[in-house]
C-alpha positions in Angstrom: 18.7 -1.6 -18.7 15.6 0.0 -16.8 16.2 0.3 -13.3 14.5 -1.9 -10.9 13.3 -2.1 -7.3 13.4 -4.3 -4.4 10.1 -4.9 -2.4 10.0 -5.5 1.0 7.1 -6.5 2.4 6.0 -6.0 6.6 3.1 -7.5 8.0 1.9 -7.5 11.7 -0.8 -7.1 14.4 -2.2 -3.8 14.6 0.4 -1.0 16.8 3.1 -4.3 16.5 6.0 -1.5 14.9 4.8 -1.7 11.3 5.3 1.6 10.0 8.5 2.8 12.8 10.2 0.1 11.3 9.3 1.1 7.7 10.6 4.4 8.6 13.9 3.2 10.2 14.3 1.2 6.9 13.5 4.1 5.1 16.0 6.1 7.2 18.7 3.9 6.1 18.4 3.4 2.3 17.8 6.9 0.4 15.2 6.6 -2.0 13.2 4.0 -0.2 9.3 5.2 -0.4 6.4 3.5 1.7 3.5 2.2 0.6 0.7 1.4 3.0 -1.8 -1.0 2.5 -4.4 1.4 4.2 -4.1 3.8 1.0 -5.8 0.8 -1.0 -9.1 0.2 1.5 -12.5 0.9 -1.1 -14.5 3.7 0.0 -16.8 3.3 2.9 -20.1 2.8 1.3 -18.0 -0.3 -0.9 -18.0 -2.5 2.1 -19.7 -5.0 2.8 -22.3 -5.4 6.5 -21.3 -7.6 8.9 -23.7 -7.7 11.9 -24.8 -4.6 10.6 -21.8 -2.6 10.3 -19.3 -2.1 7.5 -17.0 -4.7 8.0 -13.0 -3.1 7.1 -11.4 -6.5 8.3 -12.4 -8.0 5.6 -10.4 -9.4 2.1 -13.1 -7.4 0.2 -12.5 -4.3 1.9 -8.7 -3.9 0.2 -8.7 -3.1 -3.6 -5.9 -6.0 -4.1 -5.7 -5.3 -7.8 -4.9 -1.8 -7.5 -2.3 -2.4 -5.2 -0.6 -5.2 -7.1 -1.1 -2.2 -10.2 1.5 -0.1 -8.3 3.4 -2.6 -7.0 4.2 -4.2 -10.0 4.8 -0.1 -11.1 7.5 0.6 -8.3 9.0 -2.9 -9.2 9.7 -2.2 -13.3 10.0 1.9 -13.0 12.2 2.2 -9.6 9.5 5.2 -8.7 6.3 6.0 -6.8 3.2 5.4 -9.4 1.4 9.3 -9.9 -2.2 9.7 -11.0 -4.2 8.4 -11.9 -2.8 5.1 -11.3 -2.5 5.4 -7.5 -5.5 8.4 -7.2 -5.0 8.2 -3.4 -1.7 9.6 -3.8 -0.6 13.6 -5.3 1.2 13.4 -8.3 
C-alpha cells in the first residue's frame, strides 16, 4: 500500500495564530510539513487593478490549481512536492 497523508486545513483573519498553531501542530507530530497558501499568490504583474492598485485579496490572485496540484501530491505520496511541481519551493 502507498502511504498516505492527512490534511489539515487552518483558516483565519490575518495575525489570528495561523501559522503558531501550524507550528505547535507541527511540533507534536514528526513529519508534519506546512504549506502556506501565500507560496501559491501569482506574480505581481498577474493581478488584477482595483482602484488602481494590484488587488492581492482577491480569488484571482491565488493560483488555486497549483495548490490543489500539490495537495493532492502530499495526500497520495506522504511527502513535500519538489520542482518543478511546487517551483516556489527548493527541491
Amino acid at each position: 500500500m502507498s502511504p498516505s497523508a492527512l490534511i489539515v486545513a487552518l483558516s483565519g483573519c490575518s495575525s489570528s495564530g495561523k501559522t503558531t498553531l501550524a507550528r505547535l501542530i507541527r511540533d507534536l507530530f514528526p513529519g508534519t510539513f506546512i504549506l502556506h497558501q501565500d507560496d501559491f499568490y501569482r506574480p505581481e504583474a498577474e493581478l488584477p487593478f482595483k482602484n488602481g492598485l494590484r488587488d492581492w485579496d482577491c480569488a484571482e490572485a491565488v493560483d488555486v490549481p497549483a495548490m490543489i496540484e500539490a495537495l493532492t501530491y502530499i495526500r497520495h505520496h506522504a511527502s513535500f512536492p519538489v520542482c518543478p511541481l511546487f517551483p516556489t519551493k527548493p527541491p
